[in-house]
N, C-alpha and C positions, 0 to 999 in steps of 0.2 A: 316277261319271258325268261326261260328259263339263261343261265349265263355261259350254257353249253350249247351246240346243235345237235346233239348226238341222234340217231335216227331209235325210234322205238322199236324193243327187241332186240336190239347191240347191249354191250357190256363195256368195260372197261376200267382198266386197272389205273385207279386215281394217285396212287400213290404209296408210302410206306410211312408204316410210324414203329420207334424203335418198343414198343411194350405189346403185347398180344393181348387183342381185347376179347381174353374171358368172360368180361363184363363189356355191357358197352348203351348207354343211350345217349339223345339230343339232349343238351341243356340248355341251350340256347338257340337262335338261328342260325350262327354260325358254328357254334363249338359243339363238339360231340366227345364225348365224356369218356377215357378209354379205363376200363379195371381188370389187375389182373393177379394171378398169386406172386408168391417169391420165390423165383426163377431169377437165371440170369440173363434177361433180359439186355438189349445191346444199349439200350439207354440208358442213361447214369440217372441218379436221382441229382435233386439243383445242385447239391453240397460237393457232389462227387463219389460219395461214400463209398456209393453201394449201387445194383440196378436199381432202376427204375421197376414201381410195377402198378402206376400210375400215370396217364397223357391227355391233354386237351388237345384235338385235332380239330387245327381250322378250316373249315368248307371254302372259305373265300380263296385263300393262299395257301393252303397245302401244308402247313407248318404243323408240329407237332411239338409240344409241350412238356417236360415231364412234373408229377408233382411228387411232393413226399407221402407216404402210408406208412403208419405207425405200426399197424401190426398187419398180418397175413390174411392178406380178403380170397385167399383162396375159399371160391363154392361158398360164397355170401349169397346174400338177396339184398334185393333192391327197389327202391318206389319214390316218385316223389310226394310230396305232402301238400297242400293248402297252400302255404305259404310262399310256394315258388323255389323252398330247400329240397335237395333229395336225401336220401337216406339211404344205410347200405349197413345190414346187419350180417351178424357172424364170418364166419373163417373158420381160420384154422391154425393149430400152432405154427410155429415157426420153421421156413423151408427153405434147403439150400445156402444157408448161410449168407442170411442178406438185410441179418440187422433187425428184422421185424419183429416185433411182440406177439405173445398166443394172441389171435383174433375172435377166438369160439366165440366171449361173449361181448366183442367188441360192435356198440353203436359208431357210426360216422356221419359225419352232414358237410354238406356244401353247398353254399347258396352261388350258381351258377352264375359265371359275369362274362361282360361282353369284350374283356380286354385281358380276360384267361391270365388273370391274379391272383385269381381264386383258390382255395386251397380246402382239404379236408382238416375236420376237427376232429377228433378221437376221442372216446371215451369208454370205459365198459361198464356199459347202464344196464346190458342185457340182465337177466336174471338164470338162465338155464345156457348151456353150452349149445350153438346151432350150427354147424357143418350141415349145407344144401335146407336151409331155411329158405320161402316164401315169403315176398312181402306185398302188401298191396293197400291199397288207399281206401279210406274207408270217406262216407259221404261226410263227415263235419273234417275230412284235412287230415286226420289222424291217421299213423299207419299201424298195421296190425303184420305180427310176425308168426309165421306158421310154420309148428315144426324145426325138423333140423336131428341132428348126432352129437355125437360127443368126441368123436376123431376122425380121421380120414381112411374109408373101406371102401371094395368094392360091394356089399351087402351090408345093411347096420345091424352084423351078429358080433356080441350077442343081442339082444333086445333090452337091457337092463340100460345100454348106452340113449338107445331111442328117445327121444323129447315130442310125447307126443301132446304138444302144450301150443297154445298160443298167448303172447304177449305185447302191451302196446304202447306204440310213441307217440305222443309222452304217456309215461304209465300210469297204469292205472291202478296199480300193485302188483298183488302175485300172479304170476300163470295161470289162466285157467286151463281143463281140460279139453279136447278136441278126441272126442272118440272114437274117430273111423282113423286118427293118426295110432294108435294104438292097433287097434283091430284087424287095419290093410298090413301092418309090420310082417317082411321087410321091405315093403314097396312105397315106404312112406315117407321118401325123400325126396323133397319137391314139390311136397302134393299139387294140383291143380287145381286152381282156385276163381274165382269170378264173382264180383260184387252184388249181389239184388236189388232190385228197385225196391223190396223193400226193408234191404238194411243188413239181410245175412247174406250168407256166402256159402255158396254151391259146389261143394267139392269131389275131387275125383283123386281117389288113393289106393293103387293098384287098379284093382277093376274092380271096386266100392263106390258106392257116392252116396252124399248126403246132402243136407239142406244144414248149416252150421248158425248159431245166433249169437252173433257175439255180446248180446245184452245179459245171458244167463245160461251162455254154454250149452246149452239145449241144442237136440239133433232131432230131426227127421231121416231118415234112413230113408232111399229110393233105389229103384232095381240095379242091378251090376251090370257096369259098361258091358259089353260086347268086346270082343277082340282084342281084350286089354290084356296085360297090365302096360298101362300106357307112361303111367311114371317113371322115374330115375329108376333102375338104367333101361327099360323099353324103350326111352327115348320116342314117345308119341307127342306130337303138335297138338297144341288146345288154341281154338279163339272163340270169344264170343263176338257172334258176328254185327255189324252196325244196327244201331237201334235207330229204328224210321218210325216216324208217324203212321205210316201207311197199315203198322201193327198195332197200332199203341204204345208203342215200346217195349213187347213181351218180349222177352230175353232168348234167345236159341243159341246154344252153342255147340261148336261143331269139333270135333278129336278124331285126329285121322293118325295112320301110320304106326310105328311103333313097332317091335321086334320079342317076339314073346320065344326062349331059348327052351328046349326040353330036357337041359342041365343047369339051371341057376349057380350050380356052385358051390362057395362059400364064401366068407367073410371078406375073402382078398381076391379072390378068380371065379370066374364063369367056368362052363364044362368046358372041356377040349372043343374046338370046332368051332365055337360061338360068332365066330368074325365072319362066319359061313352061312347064318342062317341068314332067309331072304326076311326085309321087312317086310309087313304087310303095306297094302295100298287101300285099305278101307277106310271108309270115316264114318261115322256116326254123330248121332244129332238127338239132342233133348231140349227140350222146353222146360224147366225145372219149375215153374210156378203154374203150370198146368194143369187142369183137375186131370187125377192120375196121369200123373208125368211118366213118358218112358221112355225108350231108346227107340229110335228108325233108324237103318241105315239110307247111306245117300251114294250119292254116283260116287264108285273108286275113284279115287288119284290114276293121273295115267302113269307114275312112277309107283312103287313100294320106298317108303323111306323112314329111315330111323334118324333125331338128328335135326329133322327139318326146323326152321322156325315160320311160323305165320305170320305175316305184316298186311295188315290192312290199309288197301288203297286211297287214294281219295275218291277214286271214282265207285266207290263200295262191294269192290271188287277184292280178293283176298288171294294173296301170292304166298307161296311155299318156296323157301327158299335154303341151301345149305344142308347138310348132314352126306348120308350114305345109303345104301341099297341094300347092305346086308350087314346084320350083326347089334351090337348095341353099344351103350354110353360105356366108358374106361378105357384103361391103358393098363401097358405092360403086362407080366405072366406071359412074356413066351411068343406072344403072340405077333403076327408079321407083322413089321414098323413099327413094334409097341401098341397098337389101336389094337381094340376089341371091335371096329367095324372095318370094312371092306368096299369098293368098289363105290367111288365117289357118286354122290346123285349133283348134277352140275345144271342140270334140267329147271328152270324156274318155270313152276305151273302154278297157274291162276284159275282160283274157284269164283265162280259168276252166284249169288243165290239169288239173283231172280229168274236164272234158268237152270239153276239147279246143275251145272255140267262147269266142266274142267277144260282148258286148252293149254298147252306149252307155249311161252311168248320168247324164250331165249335160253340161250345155254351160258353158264355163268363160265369164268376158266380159271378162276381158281377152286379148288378141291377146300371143302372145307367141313371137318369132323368134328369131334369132340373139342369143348373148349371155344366154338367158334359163339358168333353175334350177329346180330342184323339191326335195320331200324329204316325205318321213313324219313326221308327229307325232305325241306321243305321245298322243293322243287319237283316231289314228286318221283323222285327217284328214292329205289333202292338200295343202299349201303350194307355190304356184308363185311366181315374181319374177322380175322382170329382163326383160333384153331391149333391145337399142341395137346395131343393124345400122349405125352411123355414123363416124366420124371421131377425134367428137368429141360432146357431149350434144344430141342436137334432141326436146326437147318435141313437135312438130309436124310432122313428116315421116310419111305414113302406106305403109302399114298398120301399122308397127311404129316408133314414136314411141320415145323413150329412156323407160322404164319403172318409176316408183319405186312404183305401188302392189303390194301382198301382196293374193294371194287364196289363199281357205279353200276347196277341193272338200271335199263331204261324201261318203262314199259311202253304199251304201242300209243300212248297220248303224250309220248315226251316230247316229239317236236314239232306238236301240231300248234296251232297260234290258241296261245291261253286266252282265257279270261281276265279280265283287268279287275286284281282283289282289292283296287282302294275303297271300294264301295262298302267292306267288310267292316264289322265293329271289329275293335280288340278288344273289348270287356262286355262278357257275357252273364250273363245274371240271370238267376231261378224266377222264373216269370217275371221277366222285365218285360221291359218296352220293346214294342218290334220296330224294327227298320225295313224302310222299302227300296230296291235297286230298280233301275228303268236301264232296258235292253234296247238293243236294236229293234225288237220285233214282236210280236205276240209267241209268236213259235221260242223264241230264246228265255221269255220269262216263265212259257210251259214245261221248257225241259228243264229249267236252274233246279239247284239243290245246293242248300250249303251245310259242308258236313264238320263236324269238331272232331278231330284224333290226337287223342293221347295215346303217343309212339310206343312208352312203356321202358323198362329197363328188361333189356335183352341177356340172356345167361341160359347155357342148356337148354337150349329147345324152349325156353322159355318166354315171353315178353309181358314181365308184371307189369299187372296195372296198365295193358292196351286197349282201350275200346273206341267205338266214335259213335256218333248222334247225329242224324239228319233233324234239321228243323223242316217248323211245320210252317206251307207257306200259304198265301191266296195271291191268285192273279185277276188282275184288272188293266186289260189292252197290253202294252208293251212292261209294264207296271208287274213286282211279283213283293210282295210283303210280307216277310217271315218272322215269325214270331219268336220270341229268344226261348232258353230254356225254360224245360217243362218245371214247374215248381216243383222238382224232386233229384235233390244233391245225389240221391245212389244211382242216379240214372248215368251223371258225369260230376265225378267228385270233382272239390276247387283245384284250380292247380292253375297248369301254364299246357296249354295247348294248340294244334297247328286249326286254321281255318281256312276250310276251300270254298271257293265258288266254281261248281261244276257246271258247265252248258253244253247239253249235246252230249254227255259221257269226257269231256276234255275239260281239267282240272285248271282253275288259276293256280299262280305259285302261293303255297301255304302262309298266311298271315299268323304271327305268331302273338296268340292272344290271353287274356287270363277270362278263367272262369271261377266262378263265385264272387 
């Protein structure tokens, strides 16, 4: 059971940690990983030096950690790898005077511990400059980095700065090219990206998409989102949603929201007014390996949001959480509080897709904009943080103030009586061996589901490298046998991820296990 009661559809402010997590995912089951640029932060780094713009927050005891960062991971990416290490490519030079090296082409890694000792390694392995690079996990453990800039803009003008290349850890040599990053320019930071079952990666760059091969660089071209441009700075949600037996595993994914301005700008500002304009509330939906794949769209959001991030449930339900209601991704140029967005979205709404429709479970209370983070717990709870649309750190500038408290969203299965997950492996394997749980009842073994989610690393409206996987199971009396992973690594590349046993739509608390 969970180590709270809190009722589902409450909220609550867990606590504060002294670094704003522009970055942020779970590295372990208790520690959660906070990243942020070089700002002056109230935390000191261990030495004393300088702030802080790095912390381990512990879930058990509330404590927060700082660590050191060698150079400026401001608007990095991030993923973890096979081996249980995460990764956290590019930056940006040096900001605020706080000690830190140019990061453009700075690699980092840290292998995640349970007693938050752990530290980052530094190095610049990268090969091309990446300010707002993409990272994600590819099925043999390796991560691959997409895109990126060459400095810090609100626009990447001119175009000659643009990196429209992907490259990978560990390398494999030179960059190759990625041609809808080129093509969508300047909407090409950030791209939006999603793994294939079989092995490329599906992207969405402005309101372009393609089918990408990372074996020979090869592109398939497929029709133009609808209602986009959904990347940096539109600020639209991407997820792909759980992959069930019940499909095969064909992949659907889903992009809602996002703030399309009728002044782009230039290189440094948006038109007059931008913080004005309303986001959209649509989403839209593609099957990308479908004979002639296109776009449908799906029920609105009952919000318009720019901002938001998507976290997938255990119960294979998907929450929208964070951002704003009007306007888009940046700061400063003039604009109230410094934010280029407006009018907090505080609203957490959950999309259902076996019924295809949206309902509101709770109102969050802290405001959180540009810069902010989310993620899953393994309790089933939602964690948001962060948030500093500014310069530099302002306490006080509203509606998005520089943000060091943590909040807990509950959803409506938080303090229902779990399922008891000892029954769960912790190493999952591509066609292993299946395991069987024994219920109370024929009815508890009909409804079980046990699902795998990698939480992802959280940045901009982003959460690289989030998916999950229902296994496939058989029942026999009170008896349900589910079989381990499908023998196919792109379906759920190796790593470290959370495992539920759902009964009845109410989640056990997340087992934290490895796969591959």
């Amino acid at each position: 059971q969970p180590s709270t009661s809190n009722a589902g559809g409450s909220t609550a402010v867990i606590g504060s940690c002294g670094v704003n997590a522009q970055h942020l995912f779970l590295g372990t089951e208790d520690g959660v990983y906070i990243v942020d640029r070089s700002q002056n932060n109230p935390m000191r780094t261990p030495d004393g030096a300088n702030a802080a713009t790095a912390a381990i927050w512990s879930l058990s005891d509330g404590s927060c950690r700082a660590q050191d960062a060698a150079t400026n991971q401001f608007c990095a990416g991030g993923a973890a790898t096979g081996g249980g290490q995460w990764i956290q490519a590019g930056g940006n030079p040096e900001q605020n005077n706080q000690g830190e090296g140019n990061g453009l082409r700075a690699l980092r890694q840290i292998d995640p511990c349970s007693d938050q000792s752990c530290g980052w390694r530094e190095q610049n392995l990268l090969q091309r400059d990446r300010w707002y690079p993409t990272v994600e996990t590819m099925g043999d453990g390796s991560a691959i980095i997409f895109g990126g800039y060459n400095a810090q803009v609100f626009l990447p003008i001119p175009q000659s700065g643009n990196t429209p290349t992907a490259e990978f850890f560990p390398s494999r040599g030179a960059p190759v090219n990625v041609p809808i990053l080129d093509r969508s320019w300047p909407f090409s930071l950030y791209p939006l990206t999603a793994l294939l079952s079989d092995g490329r990666f599906f992207m969405v760059s402005g309101n372009q998409t393609a089918i990408w091969n990372p074996n020979d660089a090869s592109e398939v071209r497929l029709p133009d989102m609808p209602n986009g441009p959904r990347t940096y700075p539109s600020g639209g949600a991407h997820v792909l949603l759980p992959l069930t037996p019940a499909n095969n595993y064909a992949e659907t994914l889903m992009y809602c929201g996002g703030t399309n301005i009728p002044d782009w700008g230039n290189a440094y500002c948006p038109g007059a007014g931008a913080h004005e304009v309303p986001a959209n509330n649509k989403c839209d939906f593609i099957n990308p390996l479908s004979n002639g794949a296109s776009w449908r769209s799906g029920a609105d959001m009952p919000h318009g949001r720019v901002m938001g991030n998507f976290i997938i449930l255990p119960d294979g339900k998907i929450a929208i959480v964070n951002g704003a209601k009007n306007g888009v991704q940046g700061f400063g140029c003039g604009f109230p509080g410094e934010s280029q967005a407006s009018n907090p979205a505080l609203e957490v709404d959950v999309y259902d897709p076996a019924t295809s429709s949206w309902s509101t479970i709770a109102t969050a209370q802290v405001n959180r904009g540009y810069h902010a983070s989310a993620t899953l717990l393994p309790d089933g709870s939602i964690l948001t943080a962060g948030s500093s649309p500014h310069h530099d750190v302002n306490t006080e500038l509203q509606p998005f103030p520089t943000e060091y408290r943590l909040e807990k969203i509950f959803p409506s299965y938080y303090n229902q009586p779990r399922p008891n997950n000892t029954a769960l492996p912790t190493q999952y394997n591509y066609g292993g061996q299946s395991f069987t749980i024994t219920f109370d009842n024929e009815s508890q073994a009909n409804s079980a589901t046990v699902r795998l989610i990698k939480t992802g690393w959280s940045t901009h409206s982003l959460q690289m490298g989030q998916r999950a996987i229902e296994l496939a199971k058989q029942v026999q009396g009170n008896q349900a046998t589910f079989s381990n992973l499908p023998n196919n690594p792109n379906l759920m590349p190796p790593g470290a991820a959370l495992a539920f046993l759902v009964v009845n739509g109410i989640p056990s608390i997340g087992r934290y296990a490895i796969v591959g």
